[in-house]
Structure formats: structure tokens, C-alpha cells
N, CA, C and O atoms as a Maestro MAE file, in Angstrom:
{
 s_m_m2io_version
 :::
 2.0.0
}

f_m_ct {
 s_m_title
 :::
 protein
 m_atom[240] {
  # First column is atom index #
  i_m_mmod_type
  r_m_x_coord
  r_m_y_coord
  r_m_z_coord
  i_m_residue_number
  s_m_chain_name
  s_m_pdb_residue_name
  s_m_pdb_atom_name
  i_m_atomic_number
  :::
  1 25 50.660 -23.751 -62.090 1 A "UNK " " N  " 7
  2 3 51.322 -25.036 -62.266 1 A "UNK " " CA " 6
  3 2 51.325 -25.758 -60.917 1 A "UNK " " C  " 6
  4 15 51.593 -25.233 -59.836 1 A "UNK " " O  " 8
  5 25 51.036 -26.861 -61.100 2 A "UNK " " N  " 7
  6 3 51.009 -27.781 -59.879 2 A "UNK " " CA " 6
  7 2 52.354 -28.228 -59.496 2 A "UNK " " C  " 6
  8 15 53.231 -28.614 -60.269 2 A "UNK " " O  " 8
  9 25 52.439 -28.108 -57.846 3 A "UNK " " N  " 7
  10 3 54.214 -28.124 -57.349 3 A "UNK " " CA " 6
  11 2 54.394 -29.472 -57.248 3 A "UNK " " C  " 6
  12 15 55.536 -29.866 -57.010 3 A "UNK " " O  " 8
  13 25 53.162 -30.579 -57.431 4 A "UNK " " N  " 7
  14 3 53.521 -32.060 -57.486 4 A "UNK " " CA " 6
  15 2 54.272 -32.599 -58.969 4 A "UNK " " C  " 6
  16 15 55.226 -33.368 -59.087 4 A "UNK " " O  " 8
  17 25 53.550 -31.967 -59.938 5 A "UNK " " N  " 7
  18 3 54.280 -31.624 -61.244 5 A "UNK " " CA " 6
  19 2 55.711 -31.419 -61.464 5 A "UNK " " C  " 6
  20 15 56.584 -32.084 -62.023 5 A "UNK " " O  " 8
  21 25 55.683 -30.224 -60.815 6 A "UNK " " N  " 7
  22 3 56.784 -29.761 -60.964 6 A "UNK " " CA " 6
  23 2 58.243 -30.659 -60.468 6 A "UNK " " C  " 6
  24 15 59.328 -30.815 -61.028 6 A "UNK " " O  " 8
  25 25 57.713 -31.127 -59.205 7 A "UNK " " N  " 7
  26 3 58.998 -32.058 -58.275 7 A "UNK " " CA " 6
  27 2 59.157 -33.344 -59.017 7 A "UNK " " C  " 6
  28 15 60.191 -34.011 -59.000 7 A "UNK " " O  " 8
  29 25 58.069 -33.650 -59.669 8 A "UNK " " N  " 7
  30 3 57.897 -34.972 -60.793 8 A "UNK " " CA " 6
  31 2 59.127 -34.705 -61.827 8 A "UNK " " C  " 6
  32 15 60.180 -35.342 -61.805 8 A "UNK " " O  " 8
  33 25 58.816 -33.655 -62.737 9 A "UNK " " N  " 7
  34 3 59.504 -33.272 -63.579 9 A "UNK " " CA " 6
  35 2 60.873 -33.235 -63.181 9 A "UNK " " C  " 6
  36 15 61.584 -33.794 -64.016 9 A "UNK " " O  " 8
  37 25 61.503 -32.771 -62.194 10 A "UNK " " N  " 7
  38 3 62.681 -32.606 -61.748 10 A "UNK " " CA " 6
  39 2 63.633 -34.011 -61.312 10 A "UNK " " C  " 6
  40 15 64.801 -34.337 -61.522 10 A "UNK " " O  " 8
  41 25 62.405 -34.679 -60.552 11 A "UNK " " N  " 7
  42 3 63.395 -35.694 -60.411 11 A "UNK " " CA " 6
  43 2 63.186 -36.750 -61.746 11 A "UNK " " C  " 6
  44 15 63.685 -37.865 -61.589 11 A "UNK " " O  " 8
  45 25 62.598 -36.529 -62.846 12 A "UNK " " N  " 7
  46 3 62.537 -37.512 -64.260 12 A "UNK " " CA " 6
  47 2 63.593 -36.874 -64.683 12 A "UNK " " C  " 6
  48 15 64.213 -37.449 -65.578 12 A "UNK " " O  " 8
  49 25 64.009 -35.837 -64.313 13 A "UNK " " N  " 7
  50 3 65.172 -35.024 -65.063 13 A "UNK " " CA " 6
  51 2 66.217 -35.266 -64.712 13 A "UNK " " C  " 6
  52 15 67.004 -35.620 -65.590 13 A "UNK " " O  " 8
  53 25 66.724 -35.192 -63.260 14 A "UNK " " N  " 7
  54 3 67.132 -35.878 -63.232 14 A "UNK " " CA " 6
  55 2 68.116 -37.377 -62.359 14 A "UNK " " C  " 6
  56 15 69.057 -37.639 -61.610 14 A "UNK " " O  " 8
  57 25 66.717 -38.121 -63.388 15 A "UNK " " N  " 7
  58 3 67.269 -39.444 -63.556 15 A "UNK " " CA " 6
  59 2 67.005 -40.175 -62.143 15 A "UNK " " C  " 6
  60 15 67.449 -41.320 -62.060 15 A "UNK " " O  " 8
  61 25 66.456 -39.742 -61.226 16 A "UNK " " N  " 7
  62 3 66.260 -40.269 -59.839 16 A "UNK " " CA " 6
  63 2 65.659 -41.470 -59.469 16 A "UNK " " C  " 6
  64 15 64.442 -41.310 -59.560 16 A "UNK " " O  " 8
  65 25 65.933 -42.604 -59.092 17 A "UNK " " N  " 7
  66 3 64.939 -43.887 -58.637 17 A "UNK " " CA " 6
  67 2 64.823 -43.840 -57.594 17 A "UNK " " C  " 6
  68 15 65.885 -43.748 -56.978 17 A "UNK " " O  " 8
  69 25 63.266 -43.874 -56.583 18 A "UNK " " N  " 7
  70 3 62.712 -43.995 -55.453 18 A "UNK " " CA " 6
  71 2 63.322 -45.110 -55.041 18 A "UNK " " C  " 6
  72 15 63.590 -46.072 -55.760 18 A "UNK " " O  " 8
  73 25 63.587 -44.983 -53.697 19 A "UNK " " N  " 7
  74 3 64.330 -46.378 -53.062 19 A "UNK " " CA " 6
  75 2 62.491 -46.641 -51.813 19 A "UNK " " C  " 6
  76 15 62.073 -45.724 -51.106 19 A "UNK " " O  " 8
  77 25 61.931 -47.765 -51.886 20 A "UNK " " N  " 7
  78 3 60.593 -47.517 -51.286 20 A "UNK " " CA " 6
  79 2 61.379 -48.174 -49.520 20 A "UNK " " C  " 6
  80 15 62.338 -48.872 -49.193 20 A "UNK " " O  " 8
  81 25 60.126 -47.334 -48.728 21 A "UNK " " N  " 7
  82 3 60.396 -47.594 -47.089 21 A "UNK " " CA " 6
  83 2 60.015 -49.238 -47.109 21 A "UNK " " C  " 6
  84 15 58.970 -49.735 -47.528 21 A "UNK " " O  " 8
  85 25 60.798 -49.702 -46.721 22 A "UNK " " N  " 7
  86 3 60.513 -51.246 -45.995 22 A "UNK " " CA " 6
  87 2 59.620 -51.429 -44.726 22 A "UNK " " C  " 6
  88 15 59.787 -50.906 -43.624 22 A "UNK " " O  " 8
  89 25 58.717 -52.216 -45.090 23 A "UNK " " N  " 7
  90 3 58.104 -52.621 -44.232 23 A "UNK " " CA " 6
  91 2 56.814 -51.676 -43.608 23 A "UNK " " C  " 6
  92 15 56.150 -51.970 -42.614 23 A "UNK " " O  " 8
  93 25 56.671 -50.650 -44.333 24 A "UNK " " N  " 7
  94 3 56.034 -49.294 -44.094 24 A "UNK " " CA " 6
  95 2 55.186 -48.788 -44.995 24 A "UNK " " C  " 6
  96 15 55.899 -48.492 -45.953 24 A "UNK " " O  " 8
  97 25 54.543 -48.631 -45.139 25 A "UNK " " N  " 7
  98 3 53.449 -48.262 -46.690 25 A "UNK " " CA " 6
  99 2 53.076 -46.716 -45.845 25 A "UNK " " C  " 6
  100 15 52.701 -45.936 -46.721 25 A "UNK " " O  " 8
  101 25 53.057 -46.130 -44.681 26 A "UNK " " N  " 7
  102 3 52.624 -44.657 -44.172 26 A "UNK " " CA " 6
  103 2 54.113 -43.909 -43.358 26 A "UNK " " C  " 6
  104 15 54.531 -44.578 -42.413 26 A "UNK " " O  " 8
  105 25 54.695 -42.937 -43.590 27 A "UNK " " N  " 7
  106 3 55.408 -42.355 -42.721 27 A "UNK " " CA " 6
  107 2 54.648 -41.296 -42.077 27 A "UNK " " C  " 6
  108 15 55.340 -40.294 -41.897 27 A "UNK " " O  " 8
  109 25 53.495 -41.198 -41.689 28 A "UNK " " N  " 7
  110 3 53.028 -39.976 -40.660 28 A "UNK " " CA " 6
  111 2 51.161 -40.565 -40.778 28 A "UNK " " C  " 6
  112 15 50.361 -40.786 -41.687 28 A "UNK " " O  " 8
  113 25 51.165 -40.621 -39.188 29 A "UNK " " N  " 7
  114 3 49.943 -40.789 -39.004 29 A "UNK " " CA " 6
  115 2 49.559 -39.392 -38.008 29 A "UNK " " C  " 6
  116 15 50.459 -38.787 -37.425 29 A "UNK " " O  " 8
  117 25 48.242 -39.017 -37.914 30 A "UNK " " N  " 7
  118 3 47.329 -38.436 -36.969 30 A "UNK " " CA " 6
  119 2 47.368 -38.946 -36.169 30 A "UNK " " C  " 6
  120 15 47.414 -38.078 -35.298 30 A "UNK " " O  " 8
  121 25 47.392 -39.951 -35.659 31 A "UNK " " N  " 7
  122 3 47.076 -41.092 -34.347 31 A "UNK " " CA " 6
  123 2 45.690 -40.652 -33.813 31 A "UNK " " C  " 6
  124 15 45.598 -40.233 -32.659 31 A "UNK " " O  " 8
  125 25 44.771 -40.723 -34.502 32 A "UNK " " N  " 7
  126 3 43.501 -40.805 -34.058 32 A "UNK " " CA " 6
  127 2 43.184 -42.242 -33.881 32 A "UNK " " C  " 6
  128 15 44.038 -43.072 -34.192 32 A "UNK " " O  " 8
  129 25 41.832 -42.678 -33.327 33 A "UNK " " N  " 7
  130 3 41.215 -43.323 -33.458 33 A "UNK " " CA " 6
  131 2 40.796 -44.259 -34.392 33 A "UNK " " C  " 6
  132 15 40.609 -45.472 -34.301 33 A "UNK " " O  " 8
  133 25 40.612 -42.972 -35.885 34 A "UNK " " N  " 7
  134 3 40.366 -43.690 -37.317 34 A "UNK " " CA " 6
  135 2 41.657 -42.747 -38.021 34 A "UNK " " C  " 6
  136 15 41.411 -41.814 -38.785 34 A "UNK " " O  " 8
  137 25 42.690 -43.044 -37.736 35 A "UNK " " N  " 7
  138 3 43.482 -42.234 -38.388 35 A "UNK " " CA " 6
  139 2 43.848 -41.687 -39.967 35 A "UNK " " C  " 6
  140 15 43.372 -42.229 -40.964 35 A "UNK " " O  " 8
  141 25 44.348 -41.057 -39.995 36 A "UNK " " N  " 7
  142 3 45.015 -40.316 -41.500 36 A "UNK " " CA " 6
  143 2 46.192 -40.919 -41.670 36 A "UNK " " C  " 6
  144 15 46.926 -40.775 -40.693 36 A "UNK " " O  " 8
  145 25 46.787 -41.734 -42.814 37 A "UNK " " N  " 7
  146 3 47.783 -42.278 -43.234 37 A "UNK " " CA " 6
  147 2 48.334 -41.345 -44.085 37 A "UNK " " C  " 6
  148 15 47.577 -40.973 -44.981 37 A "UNK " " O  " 8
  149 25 49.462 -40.850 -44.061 38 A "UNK " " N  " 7
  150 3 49.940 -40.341 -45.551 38 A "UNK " " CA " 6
  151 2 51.925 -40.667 -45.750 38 A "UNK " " C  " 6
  152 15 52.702 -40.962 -44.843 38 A "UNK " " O  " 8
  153 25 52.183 -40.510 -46.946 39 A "UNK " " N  " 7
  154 3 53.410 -40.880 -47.002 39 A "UNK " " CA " 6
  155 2 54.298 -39.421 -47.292 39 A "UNK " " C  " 6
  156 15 53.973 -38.731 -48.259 39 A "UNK " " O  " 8
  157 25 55.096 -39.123 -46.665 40 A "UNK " " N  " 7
  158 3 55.275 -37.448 -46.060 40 A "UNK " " CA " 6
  159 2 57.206 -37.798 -46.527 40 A "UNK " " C  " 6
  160 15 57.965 -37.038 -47.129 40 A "UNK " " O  " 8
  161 25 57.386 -38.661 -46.184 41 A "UNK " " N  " 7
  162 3 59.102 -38.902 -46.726 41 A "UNK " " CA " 6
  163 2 59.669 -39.792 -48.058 41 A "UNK " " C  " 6
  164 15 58.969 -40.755 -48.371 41 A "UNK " " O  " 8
  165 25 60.440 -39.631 -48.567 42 A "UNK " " N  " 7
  166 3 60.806 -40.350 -50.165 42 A "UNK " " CA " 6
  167 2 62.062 -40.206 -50.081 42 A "UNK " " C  " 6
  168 15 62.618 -39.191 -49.660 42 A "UNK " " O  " 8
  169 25 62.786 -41.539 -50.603 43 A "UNK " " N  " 7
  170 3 63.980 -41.379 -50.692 43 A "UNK " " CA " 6
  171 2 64.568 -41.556 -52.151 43 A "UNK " " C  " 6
  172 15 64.038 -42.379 -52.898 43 A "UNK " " O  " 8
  173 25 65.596 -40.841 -52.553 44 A "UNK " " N  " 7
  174 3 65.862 -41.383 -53.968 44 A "UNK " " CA " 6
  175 2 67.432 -41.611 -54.058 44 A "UNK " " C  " 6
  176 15 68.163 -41.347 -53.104 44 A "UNK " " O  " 8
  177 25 67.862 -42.071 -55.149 45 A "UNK " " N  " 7
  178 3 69.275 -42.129 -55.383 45 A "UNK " " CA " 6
  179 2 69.568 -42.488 -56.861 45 A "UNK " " C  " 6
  180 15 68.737 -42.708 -57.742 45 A "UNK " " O  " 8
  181 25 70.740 -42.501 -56.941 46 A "UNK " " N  " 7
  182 3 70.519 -42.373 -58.963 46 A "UNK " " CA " 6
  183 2 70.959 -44.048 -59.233 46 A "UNK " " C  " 6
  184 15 71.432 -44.730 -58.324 46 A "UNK " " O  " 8
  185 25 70.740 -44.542 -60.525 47 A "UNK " " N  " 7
  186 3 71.046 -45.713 -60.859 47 A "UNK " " CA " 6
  187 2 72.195 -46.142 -60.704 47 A "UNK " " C  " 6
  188 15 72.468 -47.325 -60.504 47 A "UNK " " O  " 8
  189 25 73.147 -45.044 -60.793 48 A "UNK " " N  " 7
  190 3 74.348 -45.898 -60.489 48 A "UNK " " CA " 6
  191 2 74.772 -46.363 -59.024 48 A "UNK " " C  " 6
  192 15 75.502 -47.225 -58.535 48 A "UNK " " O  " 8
  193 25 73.921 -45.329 -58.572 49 A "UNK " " N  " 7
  194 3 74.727 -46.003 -56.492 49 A "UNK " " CA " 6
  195 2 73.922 -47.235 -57.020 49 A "UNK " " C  " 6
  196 15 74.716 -48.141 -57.276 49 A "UNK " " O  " 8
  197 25 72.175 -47.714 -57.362 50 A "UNK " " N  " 7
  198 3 71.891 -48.916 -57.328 50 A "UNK " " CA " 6
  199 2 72.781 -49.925 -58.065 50 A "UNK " " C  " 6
  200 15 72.726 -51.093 -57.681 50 A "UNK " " O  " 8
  201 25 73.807 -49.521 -59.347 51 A "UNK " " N  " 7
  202 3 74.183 -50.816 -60.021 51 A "UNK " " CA " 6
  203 2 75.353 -50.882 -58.972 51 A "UNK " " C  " 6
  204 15 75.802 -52.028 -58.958 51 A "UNK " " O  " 8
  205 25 76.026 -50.027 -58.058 52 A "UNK " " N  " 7
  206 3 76.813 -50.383 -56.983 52 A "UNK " " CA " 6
  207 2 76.749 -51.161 -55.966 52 A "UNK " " C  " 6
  208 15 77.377 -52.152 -55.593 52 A "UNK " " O  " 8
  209 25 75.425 -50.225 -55.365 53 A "UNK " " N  " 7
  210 3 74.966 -50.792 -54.217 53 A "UNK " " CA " 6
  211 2 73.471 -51.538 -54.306 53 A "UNK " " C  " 6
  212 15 72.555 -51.040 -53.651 53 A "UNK " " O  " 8
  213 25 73.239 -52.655 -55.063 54 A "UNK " " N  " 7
  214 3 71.892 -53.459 -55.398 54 A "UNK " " CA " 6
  215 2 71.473 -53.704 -53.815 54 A "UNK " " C  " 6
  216 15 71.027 -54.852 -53.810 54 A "UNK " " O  " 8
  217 25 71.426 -53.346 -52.901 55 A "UNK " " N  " 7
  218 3 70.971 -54.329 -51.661 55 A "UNK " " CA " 6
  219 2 70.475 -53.102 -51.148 55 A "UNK " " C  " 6
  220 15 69.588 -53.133 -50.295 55 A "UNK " " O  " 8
  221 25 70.962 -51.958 -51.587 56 A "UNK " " N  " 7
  222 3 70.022 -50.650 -50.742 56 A "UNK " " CA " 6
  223 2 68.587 -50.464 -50.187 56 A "UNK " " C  " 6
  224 15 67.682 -50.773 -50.962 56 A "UNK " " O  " 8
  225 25 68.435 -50.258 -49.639 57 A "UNK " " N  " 7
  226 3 67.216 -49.667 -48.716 57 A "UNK " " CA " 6
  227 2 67.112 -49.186 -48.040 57 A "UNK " " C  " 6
  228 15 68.113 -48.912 -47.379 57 A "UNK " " O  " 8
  229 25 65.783 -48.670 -47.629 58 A "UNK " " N  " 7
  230 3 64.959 -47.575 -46.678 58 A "UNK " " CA " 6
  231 2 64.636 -48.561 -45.474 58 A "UNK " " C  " 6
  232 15 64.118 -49.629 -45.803 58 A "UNK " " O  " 8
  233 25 64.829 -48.386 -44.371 59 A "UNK " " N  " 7
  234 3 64.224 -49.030 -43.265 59 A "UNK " " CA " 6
  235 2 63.532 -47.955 -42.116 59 A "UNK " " C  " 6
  236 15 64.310 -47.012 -41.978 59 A "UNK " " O  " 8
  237 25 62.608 -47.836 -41.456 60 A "UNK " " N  " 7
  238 3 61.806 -46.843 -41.271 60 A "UNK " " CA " 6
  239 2 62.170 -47.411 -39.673 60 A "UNK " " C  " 6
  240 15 61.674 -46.856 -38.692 60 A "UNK " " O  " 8
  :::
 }
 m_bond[239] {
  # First column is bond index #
  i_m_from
  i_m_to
  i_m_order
  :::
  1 1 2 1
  2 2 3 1
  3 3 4 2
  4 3 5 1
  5 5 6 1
  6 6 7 1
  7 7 8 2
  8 7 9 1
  9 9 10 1
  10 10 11 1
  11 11 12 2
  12 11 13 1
  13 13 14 1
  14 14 15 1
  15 15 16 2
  16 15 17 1
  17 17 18 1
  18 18 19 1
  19 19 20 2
  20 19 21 1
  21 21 22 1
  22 22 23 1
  23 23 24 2
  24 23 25 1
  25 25 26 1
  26 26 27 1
  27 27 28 2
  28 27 29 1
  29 29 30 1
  30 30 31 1
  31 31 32 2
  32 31 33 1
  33 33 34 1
  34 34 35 1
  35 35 36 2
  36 35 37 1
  37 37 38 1
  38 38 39 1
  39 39 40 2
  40 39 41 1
  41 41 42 1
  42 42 43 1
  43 43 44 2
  44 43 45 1
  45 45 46 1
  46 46 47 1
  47 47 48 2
  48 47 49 1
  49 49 50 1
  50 50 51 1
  51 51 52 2
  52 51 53 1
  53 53 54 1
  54 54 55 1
  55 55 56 2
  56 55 57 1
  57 57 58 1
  58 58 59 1
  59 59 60 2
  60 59 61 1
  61 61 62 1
  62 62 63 1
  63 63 64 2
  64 63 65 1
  65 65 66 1
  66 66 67 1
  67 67 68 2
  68 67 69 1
  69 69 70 1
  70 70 71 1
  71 71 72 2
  72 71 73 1
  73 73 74 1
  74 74 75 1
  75 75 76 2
  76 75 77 1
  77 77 78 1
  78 78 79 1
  79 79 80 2
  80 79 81 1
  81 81 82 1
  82 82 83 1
  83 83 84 2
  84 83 85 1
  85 85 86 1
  86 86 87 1
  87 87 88 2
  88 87 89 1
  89 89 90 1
  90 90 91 1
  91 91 92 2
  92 91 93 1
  93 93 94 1
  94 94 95 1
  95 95 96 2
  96 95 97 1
  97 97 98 1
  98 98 99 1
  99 99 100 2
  100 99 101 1
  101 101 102 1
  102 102 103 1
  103 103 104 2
  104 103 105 1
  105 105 106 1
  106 106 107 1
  107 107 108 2
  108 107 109 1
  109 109 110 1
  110 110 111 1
  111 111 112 2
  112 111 113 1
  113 113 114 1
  114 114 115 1
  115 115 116 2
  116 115 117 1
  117 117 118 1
  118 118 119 1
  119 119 120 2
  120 119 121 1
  121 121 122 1
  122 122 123 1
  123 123 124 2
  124 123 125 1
  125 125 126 1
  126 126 127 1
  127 127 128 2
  128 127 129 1
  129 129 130 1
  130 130 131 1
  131 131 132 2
  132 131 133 1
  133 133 134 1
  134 134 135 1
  135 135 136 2
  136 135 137 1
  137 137 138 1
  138 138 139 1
  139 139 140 2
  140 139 141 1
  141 141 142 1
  142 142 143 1
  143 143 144 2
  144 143 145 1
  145 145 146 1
  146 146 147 1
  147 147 148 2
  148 147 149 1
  149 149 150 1
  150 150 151 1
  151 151 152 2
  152 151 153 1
  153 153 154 1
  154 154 155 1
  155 155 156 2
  156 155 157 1
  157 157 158 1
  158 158 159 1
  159 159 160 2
  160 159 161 1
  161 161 162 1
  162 162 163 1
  163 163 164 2
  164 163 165 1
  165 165 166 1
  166 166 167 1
  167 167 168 2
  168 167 169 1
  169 169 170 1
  170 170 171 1
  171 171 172 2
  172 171 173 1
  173 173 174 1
  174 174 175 1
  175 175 176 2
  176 175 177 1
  177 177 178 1
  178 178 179 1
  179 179 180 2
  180 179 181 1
  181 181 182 1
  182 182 183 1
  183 183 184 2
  184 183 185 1
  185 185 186 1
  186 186 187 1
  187 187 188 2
  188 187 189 1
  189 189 190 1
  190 190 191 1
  191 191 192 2
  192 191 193 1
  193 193 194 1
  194 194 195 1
  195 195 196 2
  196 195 197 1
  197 197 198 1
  198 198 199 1
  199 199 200 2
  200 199 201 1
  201 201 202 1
  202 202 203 1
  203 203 204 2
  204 203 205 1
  205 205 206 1
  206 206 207 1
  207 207 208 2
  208 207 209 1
  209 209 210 1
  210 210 211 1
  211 211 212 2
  212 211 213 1
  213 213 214 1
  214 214 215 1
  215 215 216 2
  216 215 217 1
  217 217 218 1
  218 218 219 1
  219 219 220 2
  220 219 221 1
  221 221 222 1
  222 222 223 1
  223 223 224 2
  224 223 225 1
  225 225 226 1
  226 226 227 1
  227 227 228 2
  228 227 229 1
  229 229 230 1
  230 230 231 1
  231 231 232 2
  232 231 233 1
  233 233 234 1
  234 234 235 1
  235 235 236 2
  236 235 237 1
  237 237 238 1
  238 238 239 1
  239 239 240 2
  :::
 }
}
């Protein structure tokens, strides 16, 4: 079983919404030359902090 699967499943379970990084589309580069972008951090929180707190975000 695939562990990307699996962490999928868990947070559909439960109930989790990604809050996305602002202003940031990569949290970890190589710093090469021609570098490697990848997104290595995720944040989540459940619907209700959002119907609380609508203005939330990730700032990197």
C-alpha cells in the first residue's frame, strides 16, 4: 500500500482542509544551479477553526 494513500485517506477521514503557503508554491529547494523544487510542508485545520477563523493562513 502506498504511504501517500494512506495519509490521503486519513486526513479525508478526518475531515481536514489544507490551508495553502502564501506566496510560495516550493518549501525546500536543493539550491543548485538548476534546482529541485518540492513542497515538503502542509498545513491543515478542520472547517470549523475556518468558519471561525475565515482570514487564516500560511505565510512562509
Amino acid at each position: 500500500v502506498n504511504d501517500i494513500f494512506i495519509f490521503n485517506e486519513i486526513i479525508g477521514h478526518l475531515g481536514l482542509l489544507e490551508l495553502p503557503i502564501k506566496g510560495r508554491a516550493y518549501t525546500w529547494s536543493n539550491m543548485q544551479d538548476n534546482p529541485l523544487l518540492e513542497q515538503l510542508d502542509w498545513f491543515f485545520t478542520s472547517a470549523n477553526w475556518i468558519s471561525v477563523y475565515p482570514m487564516s493562513q500560511v505565510l512562509p
